[in-house]
Backbone bond lengths (Angstrom), bond angles and torsions (degrees), N, CA, C in turn:
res aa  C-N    CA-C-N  psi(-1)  N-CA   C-N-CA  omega(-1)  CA-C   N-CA-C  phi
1 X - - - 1.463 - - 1.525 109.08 -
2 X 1.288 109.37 148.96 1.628 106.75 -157.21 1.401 100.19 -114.94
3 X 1.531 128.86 77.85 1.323 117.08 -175.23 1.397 129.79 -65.19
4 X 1.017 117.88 -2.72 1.957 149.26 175.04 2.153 108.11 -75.51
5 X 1.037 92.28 9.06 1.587 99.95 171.46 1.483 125.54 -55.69
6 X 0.883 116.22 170.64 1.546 121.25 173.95 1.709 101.43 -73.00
7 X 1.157 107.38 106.27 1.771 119.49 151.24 1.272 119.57 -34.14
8 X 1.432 120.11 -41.33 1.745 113.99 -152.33 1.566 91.93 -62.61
9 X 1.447 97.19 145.25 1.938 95.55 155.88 1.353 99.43 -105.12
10 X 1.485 151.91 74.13 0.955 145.29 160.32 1.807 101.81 -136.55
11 X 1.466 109.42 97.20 1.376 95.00 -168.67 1.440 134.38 -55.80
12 X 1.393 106.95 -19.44 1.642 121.38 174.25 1.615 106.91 -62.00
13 X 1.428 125.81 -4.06 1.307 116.02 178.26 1.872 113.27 -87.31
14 X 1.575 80.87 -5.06 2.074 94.95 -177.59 1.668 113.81 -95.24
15 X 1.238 110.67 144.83 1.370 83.77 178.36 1.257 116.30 -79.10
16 X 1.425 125.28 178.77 1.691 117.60 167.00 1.271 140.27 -59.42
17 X 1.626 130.11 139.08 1.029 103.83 151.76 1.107 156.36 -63.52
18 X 1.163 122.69 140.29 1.790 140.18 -154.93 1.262 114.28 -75.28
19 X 1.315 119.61 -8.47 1.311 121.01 -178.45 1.958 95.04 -108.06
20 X 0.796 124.30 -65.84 1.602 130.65 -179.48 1.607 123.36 -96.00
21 X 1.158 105.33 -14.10 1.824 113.70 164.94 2.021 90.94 66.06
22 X 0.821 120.40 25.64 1.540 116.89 145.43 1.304 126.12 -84.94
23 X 1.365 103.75 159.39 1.774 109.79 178.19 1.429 122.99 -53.11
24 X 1.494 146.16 143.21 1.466 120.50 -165.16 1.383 84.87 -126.99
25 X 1.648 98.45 126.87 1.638 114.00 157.02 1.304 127.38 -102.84
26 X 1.142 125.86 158.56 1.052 120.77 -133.10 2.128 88.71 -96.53
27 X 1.393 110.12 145.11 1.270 132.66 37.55 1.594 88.09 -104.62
28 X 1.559 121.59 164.40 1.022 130.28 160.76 1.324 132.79 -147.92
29 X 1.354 134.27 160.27 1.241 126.08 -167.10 1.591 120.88 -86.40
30 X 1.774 113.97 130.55 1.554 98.30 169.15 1.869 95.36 -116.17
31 X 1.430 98.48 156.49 1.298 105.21 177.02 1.780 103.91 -92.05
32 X 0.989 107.40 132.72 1.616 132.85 175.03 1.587 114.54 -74.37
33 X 1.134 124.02 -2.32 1.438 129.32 -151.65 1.729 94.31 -144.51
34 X 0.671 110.04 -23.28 1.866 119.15 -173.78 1.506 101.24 -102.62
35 X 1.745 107.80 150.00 1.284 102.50 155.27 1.532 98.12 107.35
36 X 1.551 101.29 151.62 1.559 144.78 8.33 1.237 90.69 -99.55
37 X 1.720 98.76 147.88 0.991 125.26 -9.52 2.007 141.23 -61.56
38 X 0.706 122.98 140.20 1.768 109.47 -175.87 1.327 119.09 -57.75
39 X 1.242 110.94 132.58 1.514 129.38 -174.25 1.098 115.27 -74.33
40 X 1.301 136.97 95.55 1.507 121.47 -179.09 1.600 139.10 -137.59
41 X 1.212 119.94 122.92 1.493 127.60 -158.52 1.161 95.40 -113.94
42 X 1.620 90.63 153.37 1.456 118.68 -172.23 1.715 102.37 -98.60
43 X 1.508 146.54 141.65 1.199 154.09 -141.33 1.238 110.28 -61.95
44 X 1.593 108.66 -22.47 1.771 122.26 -170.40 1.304 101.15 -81.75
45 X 1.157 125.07 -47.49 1.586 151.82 167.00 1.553 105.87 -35.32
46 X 1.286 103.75 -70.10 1.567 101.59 -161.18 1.565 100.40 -93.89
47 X 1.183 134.13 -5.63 1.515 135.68 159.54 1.615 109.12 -61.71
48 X 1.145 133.39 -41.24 1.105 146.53 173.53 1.615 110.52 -64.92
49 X 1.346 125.64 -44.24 1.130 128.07 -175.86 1.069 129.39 87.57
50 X 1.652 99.21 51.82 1.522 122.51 -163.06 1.554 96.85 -72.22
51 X 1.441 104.87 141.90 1.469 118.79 178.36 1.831 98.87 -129.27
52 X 1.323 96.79 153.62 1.601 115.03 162.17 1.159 133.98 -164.92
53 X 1.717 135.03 134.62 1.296 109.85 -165.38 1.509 131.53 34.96
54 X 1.002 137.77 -156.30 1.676 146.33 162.75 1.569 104.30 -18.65
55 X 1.481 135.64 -72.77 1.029 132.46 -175.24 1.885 124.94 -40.79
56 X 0.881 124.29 130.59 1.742 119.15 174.73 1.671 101.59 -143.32
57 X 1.357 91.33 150.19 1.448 102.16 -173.67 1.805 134.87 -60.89
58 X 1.419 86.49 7.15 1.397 112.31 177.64 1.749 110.74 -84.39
59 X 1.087 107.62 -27.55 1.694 110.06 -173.45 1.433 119.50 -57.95
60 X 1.146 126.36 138.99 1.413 142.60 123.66 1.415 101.81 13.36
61 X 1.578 113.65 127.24 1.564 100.37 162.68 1.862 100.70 -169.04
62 X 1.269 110.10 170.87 1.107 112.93 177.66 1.691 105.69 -139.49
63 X 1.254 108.64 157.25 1.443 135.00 175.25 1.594 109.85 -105.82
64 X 1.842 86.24 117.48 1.515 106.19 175.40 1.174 115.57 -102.86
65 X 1.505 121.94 114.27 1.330 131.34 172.64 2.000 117.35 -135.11
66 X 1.222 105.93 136.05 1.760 98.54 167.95 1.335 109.41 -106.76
67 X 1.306 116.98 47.14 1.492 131.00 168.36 1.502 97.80 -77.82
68 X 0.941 138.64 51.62 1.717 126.14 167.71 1.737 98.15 -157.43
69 X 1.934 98.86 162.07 1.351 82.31 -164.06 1.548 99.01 -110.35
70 X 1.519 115.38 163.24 1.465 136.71 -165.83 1.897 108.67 -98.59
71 X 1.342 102.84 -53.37 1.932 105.65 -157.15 1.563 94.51 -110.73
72 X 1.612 123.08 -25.79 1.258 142.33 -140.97 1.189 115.16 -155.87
73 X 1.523 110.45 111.40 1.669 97.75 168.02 1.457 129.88 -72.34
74 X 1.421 123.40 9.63 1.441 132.11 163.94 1.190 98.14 -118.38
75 X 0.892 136.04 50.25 1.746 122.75 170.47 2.054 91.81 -155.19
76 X 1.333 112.94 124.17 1.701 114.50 -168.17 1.693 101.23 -89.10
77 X 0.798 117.97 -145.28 2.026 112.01 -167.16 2.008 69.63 -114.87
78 X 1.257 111.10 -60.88 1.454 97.66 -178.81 1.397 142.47 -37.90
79 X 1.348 95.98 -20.52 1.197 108.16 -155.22 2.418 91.95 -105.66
80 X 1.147 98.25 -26.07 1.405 121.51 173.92 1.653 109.06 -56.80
81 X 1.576 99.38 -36.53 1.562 105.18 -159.63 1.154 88.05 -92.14
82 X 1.919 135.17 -73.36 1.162 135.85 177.92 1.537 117.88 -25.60
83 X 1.575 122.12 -15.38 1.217 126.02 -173.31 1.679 106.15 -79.47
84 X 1.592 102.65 -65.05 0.976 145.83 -177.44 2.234 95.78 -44.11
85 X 1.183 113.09 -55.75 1.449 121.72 171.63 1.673 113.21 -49.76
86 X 1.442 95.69 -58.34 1.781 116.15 -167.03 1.180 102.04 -59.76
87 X 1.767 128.58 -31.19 1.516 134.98 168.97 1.152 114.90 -53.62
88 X 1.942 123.41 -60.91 1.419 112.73 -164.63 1.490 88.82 -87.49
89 X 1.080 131.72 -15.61 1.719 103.33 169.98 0.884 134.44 -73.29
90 X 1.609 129.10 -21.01 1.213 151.38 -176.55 1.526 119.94 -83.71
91 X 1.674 104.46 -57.86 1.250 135.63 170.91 1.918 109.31 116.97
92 X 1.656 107.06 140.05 1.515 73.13 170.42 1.268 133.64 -53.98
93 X 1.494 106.88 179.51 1.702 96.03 -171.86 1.680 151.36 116.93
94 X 1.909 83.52 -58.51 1.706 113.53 175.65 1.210 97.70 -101.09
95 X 1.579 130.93 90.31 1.359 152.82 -160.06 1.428 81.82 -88.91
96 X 1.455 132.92 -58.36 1.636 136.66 -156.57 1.667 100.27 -69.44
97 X 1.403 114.52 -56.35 1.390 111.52 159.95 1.541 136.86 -5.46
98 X 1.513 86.83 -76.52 1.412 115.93 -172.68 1.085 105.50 -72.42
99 X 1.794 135.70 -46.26 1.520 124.53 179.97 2.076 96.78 -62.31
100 X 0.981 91.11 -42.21 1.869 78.12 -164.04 1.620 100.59 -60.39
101 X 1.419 116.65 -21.33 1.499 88.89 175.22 1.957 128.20 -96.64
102 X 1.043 77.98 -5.56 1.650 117.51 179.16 1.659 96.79 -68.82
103 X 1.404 118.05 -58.43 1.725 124.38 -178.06 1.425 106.75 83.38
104 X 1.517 125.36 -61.60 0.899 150.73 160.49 1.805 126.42 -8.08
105 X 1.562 90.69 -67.16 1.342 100.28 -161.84 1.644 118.12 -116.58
106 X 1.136 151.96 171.78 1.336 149.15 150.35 1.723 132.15 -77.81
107 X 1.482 115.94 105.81 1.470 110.50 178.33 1.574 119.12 -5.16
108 X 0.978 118.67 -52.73 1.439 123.72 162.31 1.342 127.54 -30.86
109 X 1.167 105.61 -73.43 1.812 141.83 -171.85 1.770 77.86 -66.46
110 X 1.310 146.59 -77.94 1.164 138.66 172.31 1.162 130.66 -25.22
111 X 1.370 119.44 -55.81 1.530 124.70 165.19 1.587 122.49 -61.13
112 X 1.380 119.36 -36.99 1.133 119.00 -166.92 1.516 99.96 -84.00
113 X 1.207 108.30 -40.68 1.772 104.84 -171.89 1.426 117.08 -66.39
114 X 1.978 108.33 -42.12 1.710 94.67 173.11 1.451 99.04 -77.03
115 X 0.968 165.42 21.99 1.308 142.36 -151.93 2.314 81.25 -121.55
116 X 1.281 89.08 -55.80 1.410 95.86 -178.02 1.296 116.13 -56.51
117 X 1.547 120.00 -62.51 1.542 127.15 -176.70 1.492 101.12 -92.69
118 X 0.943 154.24 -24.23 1.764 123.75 166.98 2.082 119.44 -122.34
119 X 1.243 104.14 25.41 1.809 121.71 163.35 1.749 107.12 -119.66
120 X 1.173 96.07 -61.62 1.712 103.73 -171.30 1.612 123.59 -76.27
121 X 1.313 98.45 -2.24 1.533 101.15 -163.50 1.740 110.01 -104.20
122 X 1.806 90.05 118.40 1.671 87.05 -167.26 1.587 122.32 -50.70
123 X 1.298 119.91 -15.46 1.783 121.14 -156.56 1.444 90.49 -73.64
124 X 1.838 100.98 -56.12 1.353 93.14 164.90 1.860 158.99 -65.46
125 X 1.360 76.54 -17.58 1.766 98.32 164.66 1.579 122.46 -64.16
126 X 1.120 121.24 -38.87 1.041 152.74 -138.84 2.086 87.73 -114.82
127 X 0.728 112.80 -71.14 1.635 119.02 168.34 1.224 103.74 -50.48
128 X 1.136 142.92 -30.46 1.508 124.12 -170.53 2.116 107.90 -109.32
129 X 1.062 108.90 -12.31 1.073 130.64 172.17 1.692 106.46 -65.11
130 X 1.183 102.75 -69.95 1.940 117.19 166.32 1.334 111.78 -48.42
131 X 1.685 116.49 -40.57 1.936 108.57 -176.40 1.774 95.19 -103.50
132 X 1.612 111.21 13.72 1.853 88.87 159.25 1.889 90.49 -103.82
133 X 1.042 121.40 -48.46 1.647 106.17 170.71 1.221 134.48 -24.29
134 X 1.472 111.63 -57.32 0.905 130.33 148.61 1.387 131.07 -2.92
135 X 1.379 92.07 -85.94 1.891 106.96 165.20 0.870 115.21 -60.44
136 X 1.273 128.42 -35.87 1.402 121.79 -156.34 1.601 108.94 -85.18
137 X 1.757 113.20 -10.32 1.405 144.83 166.54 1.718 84.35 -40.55
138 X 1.448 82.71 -80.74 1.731 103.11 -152.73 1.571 118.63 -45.35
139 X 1.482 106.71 -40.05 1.229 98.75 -179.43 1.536 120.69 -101.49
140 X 1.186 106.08 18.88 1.943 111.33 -161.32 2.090 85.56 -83.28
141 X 1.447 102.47 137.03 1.154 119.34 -179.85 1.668 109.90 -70.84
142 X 1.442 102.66 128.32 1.010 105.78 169.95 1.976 126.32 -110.35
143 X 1.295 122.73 167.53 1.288 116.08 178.02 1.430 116.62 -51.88
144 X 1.484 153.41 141.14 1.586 132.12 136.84 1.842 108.54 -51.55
145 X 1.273 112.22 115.47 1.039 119.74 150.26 2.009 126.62 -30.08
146 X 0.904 102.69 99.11 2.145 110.17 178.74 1.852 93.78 -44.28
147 X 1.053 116.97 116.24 1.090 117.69 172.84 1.784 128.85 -109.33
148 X 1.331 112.91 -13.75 1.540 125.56 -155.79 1.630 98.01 166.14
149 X 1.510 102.00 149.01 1.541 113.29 -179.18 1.767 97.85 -89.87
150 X 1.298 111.79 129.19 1.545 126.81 166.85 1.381 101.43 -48.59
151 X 1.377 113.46 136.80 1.341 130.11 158.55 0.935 131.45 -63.56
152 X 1.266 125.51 116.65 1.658 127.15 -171.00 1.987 117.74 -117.65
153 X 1.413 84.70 89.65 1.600 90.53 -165.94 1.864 99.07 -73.32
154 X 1.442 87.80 161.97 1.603 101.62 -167.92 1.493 96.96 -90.19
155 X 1.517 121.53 164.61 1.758 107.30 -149.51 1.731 82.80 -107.34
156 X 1.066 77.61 142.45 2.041 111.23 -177.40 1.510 121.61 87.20
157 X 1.472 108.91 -0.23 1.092 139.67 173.36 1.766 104.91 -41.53
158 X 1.387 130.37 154.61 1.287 149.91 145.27 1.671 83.51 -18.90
159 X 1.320 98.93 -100.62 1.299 124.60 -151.08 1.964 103.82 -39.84
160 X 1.110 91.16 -57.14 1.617 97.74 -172.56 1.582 93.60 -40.25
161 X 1.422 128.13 -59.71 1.276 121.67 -166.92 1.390 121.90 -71.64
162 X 0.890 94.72 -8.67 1.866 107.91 159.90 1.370 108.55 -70.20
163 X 1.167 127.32 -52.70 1.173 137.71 -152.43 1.635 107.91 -97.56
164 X 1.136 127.66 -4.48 1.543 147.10 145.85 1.736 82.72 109.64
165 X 0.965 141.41 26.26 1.400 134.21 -162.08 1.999 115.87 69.20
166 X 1.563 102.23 22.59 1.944 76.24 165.96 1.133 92.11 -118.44
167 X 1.726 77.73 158.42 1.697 107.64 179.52 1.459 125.69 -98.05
168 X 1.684 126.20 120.53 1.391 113.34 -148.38 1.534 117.53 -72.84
169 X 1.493 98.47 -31.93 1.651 124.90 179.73 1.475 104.33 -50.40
170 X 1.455 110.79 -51.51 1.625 109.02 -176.42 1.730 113.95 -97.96
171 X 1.244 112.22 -13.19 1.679 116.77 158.06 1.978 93.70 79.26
172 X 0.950 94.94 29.82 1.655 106.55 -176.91 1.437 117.29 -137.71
173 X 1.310 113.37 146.74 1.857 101.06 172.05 1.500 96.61 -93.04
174 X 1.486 98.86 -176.76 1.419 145.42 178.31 2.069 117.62 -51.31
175 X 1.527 93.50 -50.25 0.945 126.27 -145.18 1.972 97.46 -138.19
176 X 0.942 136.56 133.58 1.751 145.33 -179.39 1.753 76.03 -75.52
177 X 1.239 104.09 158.43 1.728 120.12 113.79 1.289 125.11 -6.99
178 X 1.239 145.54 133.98 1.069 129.23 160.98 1.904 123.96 6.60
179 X 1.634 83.15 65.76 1.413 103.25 178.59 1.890 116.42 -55.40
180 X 1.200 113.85 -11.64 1.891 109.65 -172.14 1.442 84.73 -107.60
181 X 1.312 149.72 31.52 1.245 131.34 -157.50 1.812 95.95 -76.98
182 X 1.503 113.18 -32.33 1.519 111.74 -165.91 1.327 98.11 -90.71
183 X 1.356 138.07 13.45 1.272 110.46 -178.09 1.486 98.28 -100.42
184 X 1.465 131.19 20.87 1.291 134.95 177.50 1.958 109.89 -80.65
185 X 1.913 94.58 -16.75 1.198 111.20 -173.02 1.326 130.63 -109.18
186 X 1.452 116.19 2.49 1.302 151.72 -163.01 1.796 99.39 -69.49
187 X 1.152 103.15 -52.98 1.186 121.55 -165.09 1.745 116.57 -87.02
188 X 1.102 112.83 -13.31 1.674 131.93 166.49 1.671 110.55 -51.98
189 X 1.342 113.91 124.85 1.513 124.08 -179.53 1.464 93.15 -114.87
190 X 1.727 118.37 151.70 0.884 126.59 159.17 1.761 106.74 -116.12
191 X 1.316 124.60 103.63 1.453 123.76 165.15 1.295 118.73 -100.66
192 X 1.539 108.91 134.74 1.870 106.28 -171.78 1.704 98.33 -96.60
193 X 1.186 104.43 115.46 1.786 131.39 -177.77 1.706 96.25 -139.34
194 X 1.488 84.47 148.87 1.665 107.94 167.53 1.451 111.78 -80.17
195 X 1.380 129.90 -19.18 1.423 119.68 -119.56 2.072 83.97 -94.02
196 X 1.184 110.05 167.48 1.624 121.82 167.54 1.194 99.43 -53.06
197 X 1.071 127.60 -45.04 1.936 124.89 -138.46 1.745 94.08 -85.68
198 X 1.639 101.87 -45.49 1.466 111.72 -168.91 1.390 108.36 -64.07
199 X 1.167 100.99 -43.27 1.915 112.08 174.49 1.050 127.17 -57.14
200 X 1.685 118.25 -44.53 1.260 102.54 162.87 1.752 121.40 -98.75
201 X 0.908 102.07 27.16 1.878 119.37 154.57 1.548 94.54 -82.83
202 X 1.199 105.19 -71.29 1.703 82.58 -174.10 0.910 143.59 -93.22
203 X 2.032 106.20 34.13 1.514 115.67 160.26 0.996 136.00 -98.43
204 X 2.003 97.86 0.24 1.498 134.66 -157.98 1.320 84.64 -106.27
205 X 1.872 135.01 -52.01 1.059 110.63 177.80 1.490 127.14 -85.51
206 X 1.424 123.84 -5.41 1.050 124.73 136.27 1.597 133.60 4.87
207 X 1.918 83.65 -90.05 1.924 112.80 169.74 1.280 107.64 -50.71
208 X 1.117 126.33 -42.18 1.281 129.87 -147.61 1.708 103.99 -87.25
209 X 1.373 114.92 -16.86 1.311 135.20 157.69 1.419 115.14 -63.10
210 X 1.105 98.41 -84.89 1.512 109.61 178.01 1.819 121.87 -54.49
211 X 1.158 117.82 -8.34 1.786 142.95 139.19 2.053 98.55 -37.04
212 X 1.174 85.82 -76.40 1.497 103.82 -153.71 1.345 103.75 -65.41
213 X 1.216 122.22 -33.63 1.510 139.51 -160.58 1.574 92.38 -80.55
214 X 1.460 102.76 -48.09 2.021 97.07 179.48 1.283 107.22 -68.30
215 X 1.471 134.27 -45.37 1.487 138.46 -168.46 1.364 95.92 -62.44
216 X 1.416 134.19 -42.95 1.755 125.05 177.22 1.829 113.97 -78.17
217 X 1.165 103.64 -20.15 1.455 102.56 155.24 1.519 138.65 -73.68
218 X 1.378 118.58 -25.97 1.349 162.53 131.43 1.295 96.53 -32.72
219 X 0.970 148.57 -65.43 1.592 142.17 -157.00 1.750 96.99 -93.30
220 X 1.148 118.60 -57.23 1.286 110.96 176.63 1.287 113.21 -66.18
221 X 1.146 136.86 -11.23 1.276 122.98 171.29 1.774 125.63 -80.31
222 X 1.183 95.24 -35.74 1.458 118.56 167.22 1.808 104.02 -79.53
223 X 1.218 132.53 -1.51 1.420 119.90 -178.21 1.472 120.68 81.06
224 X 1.414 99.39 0.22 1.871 87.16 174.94 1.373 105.59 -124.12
């Protein structure tokens, strides 16, 4: 008997049986002599003495079941996994959830067992501690290594004009972005009048502010 079976209780995670192409629940048969891929019949199947190609009912075989228990001698490997499912579907937490989908067991009996065997339990504490390090390896920021002094071309230079005018040393150009952008504003009066005409002059120059004010926000936001 092959207690090393597939856990899932969702039979669509198995492939079919080979004799009738139905879903196989467990316990079920794998052939020992066949394979890979694995040969596998469902009890109706191999009671019958389903044959195919290469395989004959004479072979070697073992019985896959997670009818036995793993963390708990009342709790089956099946019954471990279905737990383990009813959690991320549920969420931790919804203890009532999880027993009703579980069938099996009592909110209780649910809470206490993951809480004991997969929160409290050092093998596992201790294992997940090493694969959050881990990551946290991979992505923890490190320095750029100083490699070479930035080039600092002399201004009007070859190089500078290659380089559109920035300078690497200071990580800045020569020249802004649309360096005259304010002198569009130089020339803007504000006069306090009642009149229509004046008002909407200065709702036009207003906009026409707040234009310019986004386009220099726009550049600094993007870095230039």
């Amino acid at each position: 008997m092959d207690r090393l079976g597939s856990f899932s209780s969702d039979p669509s995670d198995k492939p079919p049986c080979r004799g009738c192409s139905s879903y196989l629940m467990e316990p079920y048969i794998k052939c020992a002599e066949c394979g890979p891929p694995p040969f596998l019949l469902c009890l109706q199947c191999f009671t019958r003495g389903f044959e195919y190609k290469k395989h004959q009912s004479d072979h070697t075989y073992e019985i896959m079941t997670s009818d036995f228990p793993v963390l708990d001698p009342s709790w089956t490997a099946q019954e471990e996994m279905a737990l383990l499912e009813a959690v991320m579907d549920c969420g931790f937490g919804n203890w009532q959830d999880v027993a009703n989908q579980m069938c099996t067991k009592t909110k209780e009996e649910c809470e206490k067992h993951y809480m004991k065997h997969f929160i409290n339990n050092p093998l596992f504490a201790s294992t997940l501690l090493n694969l959050k390090q881990a990551e946290e390896a991979k992505t923890a920021d490190t320095a750029i290594p100083f490699h070479y002094d930035p080039p600092r071309p002399t201004f009007d230079s070859l190089l500078s004009r290659d380089m559109a005018g920035y300078m690497p040393a200071r990580a800045d150009f020569i020249e802004e972005f649309d360096n005259y952008a304010e002198w569009d504003l130089r020339d803007i009066d504000f006069v306090e009048d009642d009149s229509d005409i004046l008002h909407g002059n200065i709702l036009f120059q207003q906009m026409f502010l707040l234009i310019a004010n986004c386009g220099m926000t726009l550049c600094w936001g993007l870095g230039i």
